[in-house]
C-alpha positions as CSV (number, residue, x, y, z in Angstrom):
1,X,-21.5,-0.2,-19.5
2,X,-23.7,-2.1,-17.1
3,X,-21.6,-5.3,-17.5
4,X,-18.3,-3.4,-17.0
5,X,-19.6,-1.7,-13.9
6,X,-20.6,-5.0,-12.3
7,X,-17.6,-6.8,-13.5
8,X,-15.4,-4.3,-12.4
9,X,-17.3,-3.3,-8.7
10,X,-14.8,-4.1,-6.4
11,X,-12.1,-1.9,-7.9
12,X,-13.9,0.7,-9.1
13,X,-15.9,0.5,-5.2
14,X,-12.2,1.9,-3.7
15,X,-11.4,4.0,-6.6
16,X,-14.5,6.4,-5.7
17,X,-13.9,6.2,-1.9
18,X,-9.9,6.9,-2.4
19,X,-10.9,9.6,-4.9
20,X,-13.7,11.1,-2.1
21,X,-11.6,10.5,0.8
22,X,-8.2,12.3,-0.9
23,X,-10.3,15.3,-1.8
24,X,-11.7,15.5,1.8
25,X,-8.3,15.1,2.7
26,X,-7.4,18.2,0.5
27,X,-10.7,20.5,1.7
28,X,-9.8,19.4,5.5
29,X,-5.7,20.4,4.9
30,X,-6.6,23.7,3.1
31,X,-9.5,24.7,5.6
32,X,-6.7,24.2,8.9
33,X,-3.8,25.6,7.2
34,X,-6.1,29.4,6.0
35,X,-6.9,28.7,10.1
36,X,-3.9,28.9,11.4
37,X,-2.4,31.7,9.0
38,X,-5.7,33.4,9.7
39,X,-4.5,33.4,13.1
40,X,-0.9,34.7,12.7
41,X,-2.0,37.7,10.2
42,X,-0.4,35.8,7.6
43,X,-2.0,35.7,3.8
44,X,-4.9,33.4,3.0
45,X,-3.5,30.6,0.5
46,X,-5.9,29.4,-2.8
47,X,-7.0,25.8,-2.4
48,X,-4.6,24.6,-5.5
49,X,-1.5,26.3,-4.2
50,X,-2.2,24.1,-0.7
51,X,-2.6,20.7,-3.3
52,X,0.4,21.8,-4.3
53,X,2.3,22.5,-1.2
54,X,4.9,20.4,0.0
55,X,2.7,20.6,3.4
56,X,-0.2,18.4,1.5
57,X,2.5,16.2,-0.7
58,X,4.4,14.9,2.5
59,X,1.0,13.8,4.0
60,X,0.0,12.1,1.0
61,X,3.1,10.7,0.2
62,X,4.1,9.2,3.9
63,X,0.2,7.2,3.6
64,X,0.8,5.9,0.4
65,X,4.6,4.7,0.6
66,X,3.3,2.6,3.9
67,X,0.5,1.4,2.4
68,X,2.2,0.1,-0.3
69,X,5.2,-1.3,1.9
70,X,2.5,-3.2,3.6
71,X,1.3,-5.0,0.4
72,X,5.1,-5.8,-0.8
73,X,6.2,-7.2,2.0
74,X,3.1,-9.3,2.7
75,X,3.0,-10.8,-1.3
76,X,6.7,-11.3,-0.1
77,X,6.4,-13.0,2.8
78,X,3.3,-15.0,1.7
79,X,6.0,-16.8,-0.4
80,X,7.9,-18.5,2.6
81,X,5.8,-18.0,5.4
82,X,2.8,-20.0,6.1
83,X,-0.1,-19.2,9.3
84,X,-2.1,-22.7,9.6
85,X,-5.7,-21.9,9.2
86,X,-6.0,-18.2,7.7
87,X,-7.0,-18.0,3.9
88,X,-4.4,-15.5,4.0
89,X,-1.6,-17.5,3.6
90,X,-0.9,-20.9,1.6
91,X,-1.6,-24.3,3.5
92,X,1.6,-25.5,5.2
93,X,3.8,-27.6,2.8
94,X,3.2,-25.7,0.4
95,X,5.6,-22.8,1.3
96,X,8.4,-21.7,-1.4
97,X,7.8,-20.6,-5.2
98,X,6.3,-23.8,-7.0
99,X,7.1,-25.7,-10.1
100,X,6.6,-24.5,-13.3
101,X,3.5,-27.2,-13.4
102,X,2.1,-25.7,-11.1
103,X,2.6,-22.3,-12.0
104,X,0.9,-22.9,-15.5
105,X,3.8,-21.3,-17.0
106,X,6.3,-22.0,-20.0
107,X,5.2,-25.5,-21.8
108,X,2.4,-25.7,-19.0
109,X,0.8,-22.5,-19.8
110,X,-3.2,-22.9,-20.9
111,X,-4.0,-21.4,-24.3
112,X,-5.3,-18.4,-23.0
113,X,-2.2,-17.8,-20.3
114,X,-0.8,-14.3,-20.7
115,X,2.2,-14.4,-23.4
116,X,5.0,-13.9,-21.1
117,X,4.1,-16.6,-19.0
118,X,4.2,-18.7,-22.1
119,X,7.7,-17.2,-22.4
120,X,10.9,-18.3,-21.6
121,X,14.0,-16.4,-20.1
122,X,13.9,-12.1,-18.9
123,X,10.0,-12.1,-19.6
124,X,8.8,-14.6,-18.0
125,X,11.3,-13.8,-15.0
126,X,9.9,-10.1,-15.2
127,X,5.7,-10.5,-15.5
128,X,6.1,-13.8,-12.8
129,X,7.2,-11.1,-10.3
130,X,5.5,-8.2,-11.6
131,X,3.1,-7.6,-8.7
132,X,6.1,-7.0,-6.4
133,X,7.6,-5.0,-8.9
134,X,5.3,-2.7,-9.3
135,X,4.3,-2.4,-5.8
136,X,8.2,-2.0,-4.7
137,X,8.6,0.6,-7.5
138,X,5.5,2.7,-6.4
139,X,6.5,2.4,-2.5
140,X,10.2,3.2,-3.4
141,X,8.6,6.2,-5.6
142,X,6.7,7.4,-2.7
143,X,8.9,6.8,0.3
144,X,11.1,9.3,-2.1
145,X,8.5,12.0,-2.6
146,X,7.9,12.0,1.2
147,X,11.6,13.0,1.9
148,X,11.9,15.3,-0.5
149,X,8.5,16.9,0.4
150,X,9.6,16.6,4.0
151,X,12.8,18.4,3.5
152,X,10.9,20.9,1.9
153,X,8.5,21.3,5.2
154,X,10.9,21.3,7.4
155,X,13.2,23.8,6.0
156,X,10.8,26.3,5.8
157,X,10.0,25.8,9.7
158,X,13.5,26.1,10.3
159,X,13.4,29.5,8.5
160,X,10.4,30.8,10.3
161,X,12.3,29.5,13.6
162,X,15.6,31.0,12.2
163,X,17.7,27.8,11.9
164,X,19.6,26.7,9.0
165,X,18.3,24.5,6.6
166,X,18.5,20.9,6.2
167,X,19.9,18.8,3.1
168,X,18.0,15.7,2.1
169,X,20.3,13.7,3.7
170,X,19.9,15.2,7.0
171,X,16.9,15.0,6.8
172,X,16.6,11.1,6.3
173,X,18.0,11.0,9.7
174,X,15.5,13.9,11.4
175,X,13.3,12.5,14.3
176,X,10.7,14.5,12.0
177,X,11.7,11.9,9.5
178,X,11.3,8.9,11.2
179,X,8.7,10.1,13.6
180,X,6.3,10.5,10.2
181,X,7.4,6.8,8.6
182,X,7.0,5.2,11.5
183,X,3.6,5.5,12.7
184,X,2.6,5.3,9.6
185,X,4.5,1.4,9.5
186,X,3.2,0.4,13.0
187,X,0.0,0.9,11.6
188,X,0.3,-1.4,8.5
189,X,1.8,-4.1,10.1
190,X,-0.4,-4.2,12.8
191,X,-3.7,-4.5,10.6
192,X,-2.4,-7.5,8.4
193,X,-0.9,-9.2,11.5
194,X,-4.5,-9.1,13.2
195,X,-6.3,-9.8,9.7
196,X,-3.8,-12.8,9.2
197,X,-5.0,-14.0,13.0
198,X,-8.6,-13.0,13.4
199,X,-9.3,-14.6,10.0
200,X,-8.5,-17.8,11.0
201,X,-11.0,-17.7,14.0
202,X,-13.6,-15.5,12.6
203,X,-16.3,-15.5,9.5
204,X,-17.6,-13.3,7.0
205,X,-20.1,-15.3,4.9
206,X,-19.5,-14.7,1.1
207,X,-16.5,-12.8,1.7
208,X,-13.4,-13.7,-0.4
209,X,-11.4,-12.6,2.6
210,X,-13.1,-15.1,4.8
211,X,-13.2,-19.6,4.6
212,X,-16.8,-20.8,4.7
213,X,-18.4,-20.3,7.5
214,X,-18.3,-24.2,8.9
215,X,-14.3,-24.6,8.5
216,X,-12.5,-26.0,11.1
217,X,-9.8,-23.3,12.4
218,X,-6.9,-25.2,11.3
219,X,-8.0,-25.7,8.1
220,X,-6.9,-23.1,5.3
221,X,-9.4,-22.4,2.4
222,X,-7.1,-24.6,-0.3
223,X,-7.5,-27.4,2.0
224,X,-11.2,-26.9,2.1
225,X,-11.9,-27.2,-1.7
């Protein structure tokens, strides 16, 4: 247990605080909505019917479809796109997909390579971009539990308010709609935009995240090995 705990620290390190900071998120949520309805003479609700509620859903959901947005596009665009000096990116030259050489994959593979990059044709095609599969599938996933979730939220406002309700498609083009994905977005792209920059500048010692300490700027960590 000991060796799997330290071999597996990083991941299981964000798997506690996620799992802490989603059920603070859930305690917070219930506490302000039995406030407000407190405050209108309306029913107290149980703390599982709030996790439940689309109210909750639509704020998990809008976090985790940007979140996950954020890492797509960036394993994306890490492909082409090159920023001289961060150990974000690849050194310049070396933009584009690479051979298969250099790859490891196919007839270049080691012996203990993963079986489907030792494969040829739909398998090695699907596992050589199954990062950014997975991560488009879970954003795509998300982005659709938000709307639904939203449509949801917003229809019952609009019932309270007495308006009509909403379909889904209406609601893709809502303000309400927008106003939630995009501030959410901003946020993403601005924190890898600076973390590209400042890295390239600043230190961490020992961090992965970080080029030794005594790097010139414009040299990338490849370069330095």
């Amino acid at each position: 247990m000991g060796r799997f705990v330290k071999d597996n620290a990083l991941g299981l390190f964000f798997f506690v605080l996620f799992v802490a900071a989603l059920l603070g998120q859930s305690v917070a949520g219930f506490l302000k909505t039995n406030e407000e309805l407190a405050q209108h003479g309306q029913p107290l609700e149980s703390y599982l019917g709030f996790v439940f509620s689309s109210d909750f859903v639509v704020d998990v959901a809008e976090n985790w479809q940007s979140e996950f947005l954020q890492f797509l596009l960036f394993i994306v665009a890490t492909i082409w796109l090159v920023q001289r000096g961060s150990p974000e990116s690849k050194k310049p030259g070396d933009e584009g997909v690479g051979t298969d050489e250099e790859q490891k994959v196919g007839r270049h593979a080691p012996e203990n390579a993963p079986a489907w990059a030792k494969a040829s044709g739909w398998r090695r095609v699907v596992y050589e971009n199954s990062l950014v599969l997975v991560m488009g599938g879970i954003f795509v996933l998300s982005w659709l539990v938000q709307s639904f979730a939203g449509t949801v939220v917003m229809n019952e406002e609009n019932a309270e308010h007495g308006q009509p309700p909403v379909t889904w498609l209406e609601y893709l083009g809502s303000p309400d709609f927008w106003d939630r994905t995009l501030q959410n977005w901003q946020s993403e792209f601005l924190a890898v935009g600076t973390m590209v920059a400042f890295s390239i500048f600043l230190r961490q010692r020992a961090s992965a995240e970080s080029k030794p300490v005594g790097v010139a700027h414009a040299v990338s960590s490849e370069e330095s090995d």
